[in-house]
C-alpha positions as a Markdown table, in Angstrom:
| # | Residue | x | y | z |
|---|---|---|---|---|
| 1 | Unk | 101.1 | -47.3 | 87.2 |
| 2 | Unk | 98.8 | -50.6 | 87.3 |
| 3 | Unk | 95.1 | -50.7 | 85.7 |
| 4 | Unk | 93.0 | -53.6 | 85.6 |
| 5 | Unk | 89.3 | -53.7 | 84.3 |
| 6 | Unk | 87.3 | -57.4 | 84.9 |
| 7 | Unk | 85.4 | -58.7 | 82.1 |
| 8 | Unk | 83.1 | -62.2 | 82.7 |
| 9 | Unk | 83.7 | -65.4 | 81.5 |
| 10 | Unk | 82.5 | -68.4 | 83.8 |
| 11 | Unk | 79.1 | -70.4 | 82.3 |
| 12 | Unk | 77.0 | -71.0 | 85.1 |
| 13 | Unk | 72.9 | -73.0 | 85.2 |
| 14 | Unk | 70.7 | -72.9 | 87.4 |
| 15 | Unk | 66.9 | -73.9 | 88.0 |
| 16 | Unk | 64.2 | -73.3 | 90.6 |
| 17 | Unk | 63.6 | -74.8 | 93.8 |
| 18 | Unk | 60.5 | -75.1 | 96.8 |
| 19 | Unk | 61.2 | -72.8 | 99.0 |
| 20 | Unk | 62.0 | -74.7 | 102.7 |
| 21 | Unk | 59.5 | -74.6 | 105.3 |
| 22 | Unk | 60.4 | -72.2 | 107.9 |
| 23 | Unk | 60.5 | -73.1 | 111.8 |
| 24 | Unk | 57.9 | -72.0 | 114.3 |
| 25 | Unk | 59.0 | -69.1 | 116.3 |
| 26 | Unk | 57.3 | -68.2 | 119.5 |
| 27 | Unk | 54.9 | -65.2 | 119.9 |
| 28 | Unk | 57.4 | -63.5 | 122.6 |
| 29 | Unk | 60.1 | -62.7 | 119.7 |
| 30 | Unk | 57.6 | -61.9 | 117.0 |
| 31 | Unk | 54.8 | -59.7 | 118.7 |
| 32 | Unk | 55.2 | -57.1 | 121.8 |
| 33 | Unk | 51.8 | -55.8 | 123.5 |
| 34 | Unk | 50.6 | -52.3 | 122.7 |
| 35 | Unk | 51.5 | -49.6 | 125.4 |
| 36 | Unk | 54.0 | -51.8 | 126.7 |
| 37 | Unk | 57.5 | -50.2 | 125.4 |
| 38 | Unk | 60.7 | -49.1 | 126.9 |
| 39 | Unk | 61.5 | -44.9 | 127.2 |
| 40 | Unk | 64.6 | -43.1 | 126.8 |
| 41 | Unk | 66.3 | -41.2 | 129.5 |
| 42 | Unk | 68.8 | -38.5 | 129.2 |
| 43 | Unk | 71.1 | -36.5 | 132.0 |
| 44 | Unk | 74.1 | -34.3 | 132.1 |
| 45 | Unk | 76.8 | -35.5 | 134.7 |
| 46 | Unk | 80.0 | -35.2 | 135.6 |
| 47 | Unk | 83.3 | -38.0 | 136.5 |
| 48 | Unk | 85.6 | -37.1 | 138.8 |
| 49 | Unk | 88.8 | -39.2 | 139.6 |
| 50 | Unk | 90.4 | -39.4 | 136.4 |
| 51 | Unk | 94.1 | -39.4 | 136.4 |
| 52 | Unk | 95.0 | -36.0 | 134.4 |
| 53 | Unk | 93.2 | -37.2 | 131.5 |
| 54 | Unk | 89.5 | -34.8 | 132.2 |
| 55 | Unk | 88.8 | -32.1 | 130.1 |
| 56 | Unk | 91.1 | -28.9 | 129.5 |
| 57 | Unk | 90.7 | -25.7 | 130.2 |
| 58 | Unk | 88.8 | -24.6 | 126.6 |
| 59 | Unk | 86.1 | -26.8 | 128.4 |
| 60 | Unk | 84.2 | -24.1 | 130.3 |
| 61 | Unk | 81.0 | -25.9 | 131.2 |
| 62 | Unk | 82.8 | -28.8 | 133.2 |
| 63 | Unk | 84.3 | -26.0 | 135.4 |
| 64 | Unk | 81.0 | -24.2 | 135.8 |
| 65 | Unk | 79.0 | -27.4 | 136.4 |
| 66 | Unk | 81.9 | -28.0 | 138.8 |
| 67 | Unk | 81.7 | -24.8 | 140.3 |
| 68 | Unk | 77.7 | -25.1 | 140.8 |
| 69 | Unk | 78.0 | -28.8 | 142.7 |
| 70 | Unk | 80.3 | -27.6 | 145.5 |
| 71 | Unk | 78.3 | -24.3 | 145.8 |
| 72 | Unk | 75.3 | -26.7 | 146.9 |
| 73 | Unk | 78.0 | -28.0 | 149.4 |
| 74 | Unk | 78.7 | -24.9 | 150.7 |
| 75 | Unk | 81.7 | -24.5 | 149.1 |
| 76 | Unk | 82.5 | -21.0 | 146.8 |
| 77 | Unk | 84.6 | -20.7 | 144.0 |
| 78 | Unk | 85.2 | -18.7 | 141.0 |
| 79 | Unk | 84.5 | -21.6 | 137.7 |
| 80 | Unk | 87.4 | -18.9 | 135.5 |
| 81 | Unk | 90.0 | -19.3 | 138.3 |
| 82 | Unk | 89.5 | -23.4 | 138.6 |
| 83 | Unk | 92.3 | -25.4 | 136.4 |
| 84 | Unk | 91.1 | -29.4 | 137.3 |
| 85 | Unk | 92.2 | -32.1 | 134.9 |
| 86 | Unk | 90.7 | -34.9 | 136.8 |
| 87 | Unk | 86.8 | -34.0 | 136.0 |
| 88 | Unk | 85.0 | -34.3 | 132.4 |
| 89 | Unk | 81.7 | -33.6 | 131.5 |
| 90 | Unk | 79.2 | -36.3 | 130.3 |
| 91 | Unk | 76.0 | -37.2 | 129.0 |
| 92 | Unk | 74.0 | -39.9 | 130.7 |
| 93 | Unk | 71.9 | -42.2 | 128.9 |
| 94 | Unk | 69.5 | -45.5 | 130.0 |
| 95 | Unk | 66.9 | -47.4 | 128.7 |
| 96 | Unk | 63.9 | -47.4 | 131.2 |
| 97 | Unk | 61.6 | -50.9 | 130.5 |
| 98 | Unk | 57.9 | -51.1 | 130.8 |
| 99 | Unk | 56.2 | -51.6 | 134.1 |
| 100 | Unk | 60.2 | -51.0 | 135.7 |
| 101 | Unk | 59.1 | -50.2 | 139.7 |
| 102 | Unk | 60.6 | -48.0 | 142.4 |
| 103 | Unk | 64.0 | -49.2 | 143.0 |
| 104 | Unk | 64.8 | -51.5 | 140.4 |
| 105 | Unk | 68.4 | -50.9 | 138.9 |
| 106 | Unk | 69.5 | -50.2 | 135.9 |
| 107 | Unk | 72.2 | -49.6 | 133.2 |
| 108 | Unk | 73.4 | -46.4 | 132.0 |
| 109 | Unk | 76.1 | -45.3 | 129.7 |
| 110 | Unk | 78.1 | -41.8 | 129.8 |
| 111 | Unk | 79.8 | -40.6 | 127.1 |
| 112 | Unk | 82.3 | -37.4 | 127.5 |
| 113 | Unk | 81.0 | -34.4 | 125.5 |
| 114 | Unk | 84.3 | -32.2 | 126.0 |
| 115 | Unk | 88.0 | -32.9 | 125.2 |
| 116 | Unk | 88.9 | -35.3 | 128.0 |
| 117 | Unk | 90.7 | -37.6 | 126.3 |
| 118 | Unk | 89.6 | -40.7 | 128.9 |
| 119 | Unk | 87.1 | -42.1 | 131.6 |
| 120 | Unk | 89.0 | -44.6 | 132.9 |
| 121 | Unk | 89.1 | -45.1 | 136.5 |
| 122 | Unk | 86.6 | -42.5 | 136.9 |
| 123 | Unk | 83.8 | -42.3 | 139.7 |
| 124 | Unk | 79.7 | -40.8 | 138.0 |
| 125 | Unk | 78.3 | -38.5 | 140.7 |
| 126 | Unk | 74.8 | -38.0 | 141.3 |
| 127 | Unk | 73.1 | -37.5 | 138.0 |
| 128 | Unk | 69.4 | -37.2 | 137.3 |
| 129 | Unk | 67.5 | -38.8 | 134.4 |
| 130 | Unk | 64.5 | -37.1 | 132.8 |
| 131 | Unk | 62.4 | -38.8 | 129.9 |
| 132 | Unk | 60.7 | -36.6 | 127.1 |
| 133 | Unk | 58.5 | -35.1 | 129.3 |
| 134 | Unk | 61.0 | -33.2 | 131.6 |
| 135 | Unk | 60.2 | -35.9 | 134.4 |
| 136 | Unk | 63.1 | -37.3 | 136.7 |
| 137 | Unk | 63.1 | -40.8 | 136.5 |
| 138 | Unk | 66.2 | -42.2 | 137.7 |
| 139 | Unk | 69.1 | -41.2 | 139.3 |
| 140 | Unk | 72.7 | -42.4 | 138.6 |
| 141 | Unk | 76.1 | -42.3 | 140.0 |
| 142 | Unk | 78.7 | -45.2 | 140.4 |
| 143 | Unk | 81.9 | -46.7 | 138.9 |
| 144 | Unk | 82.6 | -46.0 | 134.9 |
| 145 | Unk | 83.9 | -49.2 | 133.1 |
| 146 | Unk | 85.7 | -48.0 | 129.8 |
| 147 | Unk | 86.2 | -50.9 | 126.9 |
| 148 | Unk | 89.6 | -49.6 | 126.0 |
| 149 | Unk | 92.3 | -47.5 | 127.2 |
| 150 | Unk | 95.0 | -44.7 | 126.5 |
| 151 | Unk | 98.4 | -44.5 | 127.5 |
| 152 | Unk | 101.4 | -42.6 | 127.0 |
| 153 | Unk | 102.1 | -39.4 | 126.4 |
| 154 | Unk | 104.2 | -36.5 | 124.5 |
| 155 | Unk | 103.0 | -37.4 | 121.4 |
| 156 | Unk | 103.9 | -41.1 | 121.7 |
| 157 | Unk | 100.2 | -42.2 | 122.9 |
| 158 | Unk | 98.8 | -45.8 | 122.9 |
| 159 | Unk | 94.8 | -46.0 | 122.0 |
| 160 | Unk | 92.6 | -49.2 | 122.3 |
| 161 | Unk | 88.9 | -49.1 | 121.9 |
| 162 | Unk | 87.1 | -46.0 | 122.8 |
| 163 | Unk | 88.2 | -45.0 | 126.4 |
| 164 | Unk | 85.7 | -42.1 | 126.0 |
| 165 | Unk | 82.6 | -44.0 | 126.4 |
| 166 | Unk | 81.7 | -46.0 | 129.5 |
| 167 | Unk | 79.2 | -48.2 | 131.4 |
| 168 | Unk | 77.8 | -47.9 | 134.5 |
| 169 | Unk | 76.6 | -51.7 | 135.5 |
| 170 | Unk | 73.4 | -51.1 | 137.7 |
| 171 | Unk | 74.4 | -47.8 | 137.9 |
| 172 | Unk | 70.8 | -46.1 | 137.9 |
| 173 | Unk | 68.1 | -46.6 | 140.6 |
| 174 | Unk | 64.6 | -46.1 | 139.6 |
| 175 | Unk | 62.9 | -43.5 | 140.8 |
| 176 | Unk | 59.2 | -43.7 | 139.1 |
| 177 | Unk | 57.6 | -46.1 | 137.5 |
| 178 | Unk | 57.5 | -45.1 | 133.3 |
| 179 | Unk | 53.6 | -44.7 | 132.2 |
| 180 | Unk | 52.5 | -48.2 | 130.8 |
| 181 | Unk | 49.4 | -49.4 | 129.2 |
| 182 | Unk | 47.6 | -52.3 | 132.0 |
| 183 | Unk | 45.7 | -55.1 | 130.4 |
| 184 | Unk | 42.5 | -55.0 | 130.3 |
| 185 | Unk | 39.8 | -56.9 | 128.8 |
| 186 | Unk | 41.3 | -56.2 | 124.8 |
| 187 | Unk | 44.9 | -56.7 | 123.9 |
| 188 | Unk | 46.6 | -55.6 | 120.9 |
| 189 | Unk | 49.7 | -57.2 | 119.2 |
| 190 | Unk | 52.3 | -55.1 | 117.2 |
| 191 | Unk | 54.5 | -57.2 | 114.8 |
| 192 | Unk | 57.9 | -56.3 | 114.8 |
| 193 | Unk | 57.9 | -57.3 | 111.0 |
| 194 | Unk | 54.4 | -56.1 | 110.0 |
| 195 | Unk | 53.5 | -58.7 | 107.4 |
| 196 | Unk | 50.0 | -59.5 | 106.2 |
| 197 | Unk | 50.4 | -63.4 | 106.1 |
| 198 | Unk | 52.6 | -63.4 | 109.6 |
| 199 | Unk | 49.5 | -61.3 | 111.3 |
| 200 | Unk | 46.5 | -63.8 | 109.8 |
| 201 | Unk | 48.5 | -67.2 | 110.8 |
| 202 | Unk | 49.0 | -65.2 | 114.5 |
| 203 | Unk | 45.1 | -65.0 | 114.8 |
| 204 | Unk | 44.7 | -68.6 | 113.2 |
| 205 | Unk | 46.9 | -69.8 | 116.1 |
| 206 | Unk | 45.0 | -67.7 | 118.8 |
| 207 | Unk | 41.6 | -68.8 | 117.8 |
| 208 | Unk | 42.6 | -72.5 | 117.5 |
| 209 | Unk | 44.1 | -72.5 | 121.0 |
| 210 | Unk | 41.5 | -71.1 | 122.3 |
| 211 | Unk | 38.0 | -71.9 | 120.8 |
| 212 | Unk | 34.8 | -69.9 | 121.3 |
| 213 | Unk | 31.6 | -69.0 | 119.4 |
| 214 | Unk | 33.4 | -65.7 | 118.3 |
| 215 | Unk | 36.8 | -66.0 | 116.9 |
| 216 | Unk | 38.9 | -63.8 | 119.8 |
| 217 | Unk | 41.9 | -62.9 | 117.4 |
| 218 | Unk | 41.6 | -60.5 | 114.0 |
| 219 | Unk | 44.3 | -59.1 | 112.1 |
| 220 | Unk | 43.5 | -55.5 | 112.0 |
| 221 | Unk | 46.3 | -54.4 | 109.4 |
| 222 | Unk | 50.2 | -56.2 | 108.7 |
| 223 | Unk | 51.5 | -54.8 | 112.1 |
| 224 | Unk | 48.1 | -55.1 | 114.8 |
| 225 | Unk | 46.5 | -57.7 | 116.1 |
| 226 | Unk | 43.6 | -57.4 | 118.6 |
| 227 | Unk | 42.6 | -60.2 | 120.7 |
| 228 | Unk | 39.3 | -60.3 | 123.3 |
| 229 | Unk | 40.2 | -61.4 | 126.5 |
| 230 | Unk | 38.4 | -64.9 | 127.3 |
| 231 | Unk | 35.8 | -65.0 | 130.1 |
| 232 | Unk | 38.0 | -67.3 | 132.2 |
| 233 | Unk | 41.2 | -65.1 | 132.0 |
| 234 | Unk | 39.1 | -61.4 | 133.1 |
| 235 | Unk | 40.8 | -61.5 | 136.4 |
| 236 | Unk | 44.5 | -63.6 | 135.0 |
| 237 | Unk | 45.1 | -61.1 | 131.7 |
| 238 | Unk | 49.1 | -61.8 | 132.8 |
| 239 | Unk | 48.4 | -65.3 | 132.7 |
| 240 | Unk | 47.1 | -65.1 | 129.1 |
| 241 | Unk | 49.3 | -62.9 | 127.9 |
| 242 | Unk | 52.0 | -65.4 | 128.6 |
| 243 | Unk | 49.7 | -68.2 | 127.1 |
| 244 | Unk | 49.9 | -66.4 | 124.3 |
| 245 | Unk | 53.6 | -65.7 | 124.2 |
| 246 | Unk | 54.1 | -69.2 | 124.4 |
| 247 | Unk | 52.5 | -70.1 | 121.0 |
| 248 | Unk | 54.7 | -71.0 | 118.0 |
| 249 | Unk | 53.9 | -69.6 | 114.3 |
| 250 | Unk | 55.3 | -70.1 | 111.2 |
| 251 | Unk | 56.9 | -66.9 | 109.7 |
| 252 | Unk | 56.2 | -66.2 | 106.4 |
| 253 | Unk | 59.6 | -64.1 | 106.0 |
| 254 | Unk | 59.9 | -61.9 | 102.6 |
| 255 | Unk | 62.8 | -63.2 | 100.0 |
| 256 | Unk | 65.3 | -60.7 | 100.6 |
| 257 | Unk | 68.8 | -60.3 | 99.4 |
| 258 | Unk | 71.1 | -57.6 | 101.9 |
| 259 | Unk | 74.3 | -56.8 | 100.2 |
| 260 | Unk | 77.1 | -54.7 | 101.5 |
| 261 | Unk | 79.4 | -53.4 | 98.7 |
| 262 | Unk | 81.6 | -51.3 | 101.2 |
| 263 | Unk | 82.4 | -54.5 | 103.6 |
| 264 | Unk | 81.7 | -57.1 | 100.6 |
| 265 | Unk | 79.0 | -59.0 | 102.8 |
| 266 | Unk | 76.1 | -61.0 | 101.7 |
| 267 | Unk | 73.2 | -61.7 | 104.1 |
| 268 | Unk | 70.1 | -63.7 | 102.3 |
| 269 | Unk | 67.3 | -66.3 | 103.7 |
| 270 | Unk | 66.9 | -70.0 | 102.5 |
| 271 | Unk | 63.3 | -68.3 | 101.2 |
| 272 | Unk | 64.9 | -66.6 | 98.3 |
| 273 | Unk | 64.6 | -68.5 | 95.2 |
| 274 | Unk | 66.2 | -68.3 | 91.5 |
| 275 | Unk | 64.7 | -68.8 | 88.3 |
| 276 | Unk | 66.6 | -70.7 | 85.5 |
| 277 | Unk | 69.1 | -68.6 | 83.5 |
| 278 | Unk | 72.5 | -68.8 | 82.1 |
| 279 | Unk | 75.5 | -66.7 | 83.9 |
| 280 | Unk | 78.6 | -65.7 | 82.6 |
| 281 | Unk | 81.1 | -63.9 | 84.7 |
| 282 | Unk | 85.0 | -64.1 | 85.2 |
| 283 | Unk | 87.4 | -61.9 | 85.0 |
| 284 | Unk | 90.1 | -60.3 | 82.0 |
| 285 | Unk | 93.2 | -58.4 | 83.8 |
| 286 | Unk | 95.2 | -55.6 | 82.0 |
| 287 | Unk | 98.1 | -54.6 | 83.7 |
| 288 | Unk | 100.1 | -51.7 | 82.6 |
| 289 | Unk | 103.4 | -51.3 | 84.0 |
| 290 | Unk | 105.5 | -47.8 | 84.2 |
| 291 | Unk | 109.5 | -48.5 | 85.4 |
| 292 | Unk | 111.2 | -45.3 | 85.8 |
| 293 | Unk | 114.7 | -45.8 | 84.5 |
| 294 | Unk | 117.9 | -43.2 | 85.0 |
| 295 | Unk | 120.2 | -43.0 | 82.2 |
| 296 | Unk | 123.8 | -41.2 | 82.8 |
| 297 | Unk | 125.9 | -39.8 | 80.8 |
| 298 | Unk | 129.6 | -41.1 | 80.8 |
| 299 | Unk | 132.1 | -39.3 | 82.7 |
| 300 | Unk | 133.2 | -35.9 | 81.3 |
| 301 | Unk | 130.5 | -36.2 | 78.9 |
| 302 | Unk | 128.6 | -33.5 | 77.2 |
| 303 | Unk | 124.9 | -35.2 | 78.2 |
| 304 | Unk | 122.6 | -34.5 | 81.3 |
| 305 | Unk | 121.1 | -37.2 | 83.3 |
| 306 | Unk | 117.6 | -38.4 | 82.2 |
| 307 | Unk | 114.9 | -40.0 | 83.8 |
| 308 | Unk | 113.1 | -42.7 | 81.0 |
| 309 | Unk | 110.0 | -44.3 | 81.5 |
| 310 | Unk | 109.8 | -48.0 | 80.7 |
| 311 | Unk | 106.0 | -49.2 | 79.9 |
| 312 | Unk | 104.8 | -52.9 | 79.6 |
| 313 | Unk | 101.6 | -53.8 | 78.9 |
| 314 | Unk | 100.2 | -57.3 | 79.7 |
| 315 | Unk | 96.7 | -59.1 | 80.0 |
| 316 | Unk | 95.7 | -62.2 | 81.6 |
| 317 | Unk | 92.0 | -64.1 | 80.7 |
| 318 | Unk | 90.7 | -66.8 | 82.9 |
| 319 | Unk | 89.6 | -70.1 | 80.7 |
| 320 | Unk | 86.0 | -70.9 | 81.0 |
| 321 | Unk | 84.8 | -72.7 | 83.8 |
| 322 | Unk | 81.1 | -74.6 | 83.7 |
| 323 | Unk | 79.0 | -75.0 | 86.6 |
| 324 | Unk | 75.7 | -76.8 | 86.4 |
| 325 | Unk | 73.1 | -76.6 | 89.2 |
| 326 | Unk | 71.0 | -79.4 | 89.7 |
| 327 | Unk | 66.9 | -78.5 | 89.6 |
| 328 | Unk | 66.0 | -77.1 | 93.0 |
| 329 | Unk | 69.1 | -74.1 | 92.7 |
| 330 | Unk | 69.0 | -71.6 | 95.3 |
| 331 | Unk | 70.7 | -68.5 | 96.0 |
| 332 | Unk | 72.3 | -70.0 | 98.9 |
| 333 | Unk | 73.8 | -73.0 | 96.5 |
| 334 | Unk | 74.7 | -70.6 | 93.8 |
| 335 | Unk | 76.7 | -68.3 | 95.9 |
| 336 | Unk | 78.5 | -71.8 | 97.6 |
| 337 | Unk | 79.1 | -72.5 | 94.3 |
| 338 | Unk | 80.4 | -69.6 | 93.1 |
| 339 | Unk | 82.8 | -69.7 | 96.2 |
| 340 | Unk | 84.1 | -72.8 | 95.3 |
| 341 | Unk | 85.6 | -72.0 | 92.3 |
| 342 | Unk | 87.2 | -68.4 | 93.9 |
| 343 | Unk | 84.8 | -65.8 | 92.9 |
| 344 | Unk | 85.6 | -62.8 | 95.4 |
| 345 | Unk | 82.2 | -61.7 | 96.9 |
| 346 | Unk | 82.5 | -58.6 | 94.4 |
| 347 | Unk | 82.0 | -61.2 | 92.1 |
| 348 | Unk | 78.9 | -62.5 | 93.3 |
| 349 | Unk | 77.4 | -59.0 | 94.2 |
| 350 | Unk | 77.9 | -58.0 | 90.7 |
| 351 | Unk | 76.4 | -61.2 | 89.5 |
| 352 | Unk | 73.3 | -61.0 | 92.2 |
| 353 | Unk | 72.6 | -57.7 | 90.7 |
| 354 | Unk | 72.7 | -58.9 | 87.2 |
| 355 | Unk | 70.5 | -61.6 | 88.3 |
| 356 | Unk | 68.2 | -58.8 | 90.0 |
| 357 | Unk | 67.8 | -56.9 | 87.1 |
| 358 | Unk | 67.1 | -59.9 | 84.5 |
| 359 | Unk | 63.9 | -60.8 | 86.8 |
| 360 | Unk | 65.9 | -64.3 | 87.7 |
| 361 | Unk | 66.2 | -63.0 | 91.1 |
| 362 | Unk | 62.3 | -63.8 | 92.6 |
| 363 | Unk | 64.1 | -61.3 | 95.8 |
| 364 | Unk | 63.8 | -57.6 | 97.0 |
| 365 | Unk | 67.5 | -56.6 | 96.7 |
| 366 | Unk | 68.6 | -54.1 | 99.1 |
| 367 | Unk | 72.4 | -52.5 | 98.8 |
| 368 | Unk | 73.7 | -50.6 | 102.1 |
């Protein structure tokens, strides 16, 4: 048996620092126009061609949804009599853009929804694809492209990826256009990030590029921004729409600390700042040992043979090591130095947290 427990012991100082000034980033990633949003499709299909590997027998809605295509092809058979191993049953899915039109391709994805155990190889026949409201609004049939693959067989089997899920590359053909919101005369702007700051320096930006007796940009809440249409962009709203795309902002992005204590990841921004403080951390190991250790009796002896169990106990304590951050410490510094001298990320999460809970950390810590 083997315990250890981790006690700290490395001296650590840090100070504050100026946040860095962040980069512009254009309107297009920061902002996407009200009523203009992609829409979910969904379908039930079937592949065919599959090499053996379809679904089985306890499947009984491939066979039936078998059974119901050739019927519309004139041909009649009984789904409980059918024994095919080279269909499966899927479900469709695609992503329908704003403003797609008649005839415009696109991607779908089908994912088998009974036992077959692959959809390699296999063909997509006609499928329809409805959106929320019941509404056909692509169709979809073509070659499935699986990531992996399974091989084998009789209990020695081979699996890479997930040959269960494919892709059907342009696979869909539009049928109807999705309901979109036109410009018109009055725009709005939805933040992916709603932020109060972000939304008033879009409107600043707006206003200054183009000047008027009225401002044409206001910050309705962290997330909206409405913007009037200028006089001499009535009949060109695409044209100012992608005028406005083009514009660059500053972000004003909120100190925030992402850690990961499954994976051991840390994900922070060069925004997050720390206030002075003192750190110890390291680590004190106690190992305890159990050997299991046969003693036999000598031959023709009275005894019986015994199992004895040998215990050690030893512990291990790191010296102390001094690091000293020069004024303008962030966290970005502080866990580069901590790296430096080995701390595991465990290390650092538990020290971030510490941090967190002192008030040092001048972050939003969030543990997934």
């Amino acid at each position: 048996m083997r315990y250890s427990a981790f006690f700290g012991l490395i001296a650590l100082v840090v100070t504050t620092m100026v946040a860095p000034v962040n980069a512009a980033t254009r309107l297009k990633e920061l902002v996407s126009l009200e009523g203009v949003r992609d829409n979910q499709l969904i379908g039930y299909g079937l592949v065919v061609g599959l090499n053996g590997t379809g679904d089985r027998k306890q499947t009984f809605f491939s066979a039936q949804s078998l059974a119901n295509l050739l019927q519309q092809m004139g041909v009649s058979v009984n789904p409980l009599l059918m024994t095919v191993r080279n269909t499966a049953a899927v479900m469709v899915t695609a992503t329908l853009p704003g403003f797609a039109q008649e005839g415009v391709r696109i991607d779908v994805t089908a994912a088998a929804i009974g036992d077959a155990a692959n959809l390699q190889g296999g063909l997509l026949v006609l499928t329809s694809l409805r959106g929320v409201d019941g509404q056909v609004y692509a169709v979809a049939q073509g070659n499935v492209v699986t990531g992996g693959f399974s091989g084998g067989k009789s209990g020695n089997t081979q699996t890479v990826n997930h040959p269960t899920v494919g892709r059907v590359p342009g696979g869909a053909i539009v049928e109807r256009g999705a309901p979109s919101l036109t410009p018109t005369g009055r725009l709005k702007l939805q933040l992916r990030q709603p932020d109060f700051t972000t939304a008033v320096r879009v409107s600043e930006i707006v206003n200054k590029k183009f000047p008027g007796a009225t401002p044409l940009a206001k910050p309705e809440n962290s997330a909206l921004i409405s913007i009037n249409v200028p006089p001499e962009y009535t009949s060109r709203v695409t044209e100012f729409v992608a005028d406005i795309e083009a514009l660059e902002v500053d972000v004003d992005r909120p100190a925030r600390v992402i850690v990961n204590e499954r994976t051991g990841t840390i994900v922070m921004g060069k925004e997050v700042r720390v206030s002075p403080v003192a750190i110890m951390h390291g680590n004190l190991t106690v190992e305890i040992q159990t050997i299991l250790q046969v003693s036999q009796p000598a031959p023709f002896g009275q005894g019986t043979t015994e199992v004895v169990p040998q215990q050690t106990t030893s512990t291990s304590e790191e010296k102390a090591r001094n690091l000293v951050l020069k004024e303008g410490a962030t966290v970005e510094q502080l866990v580069q130095a901590l790296s430096s001298i080995g701390s595991t990320p465990r290390d650092i999460i538990a020290i971030l947290q510490s941090l967190r809970a002192a008030g040092a950390l001048e972050a939003d810590l969030e543990v997934i």
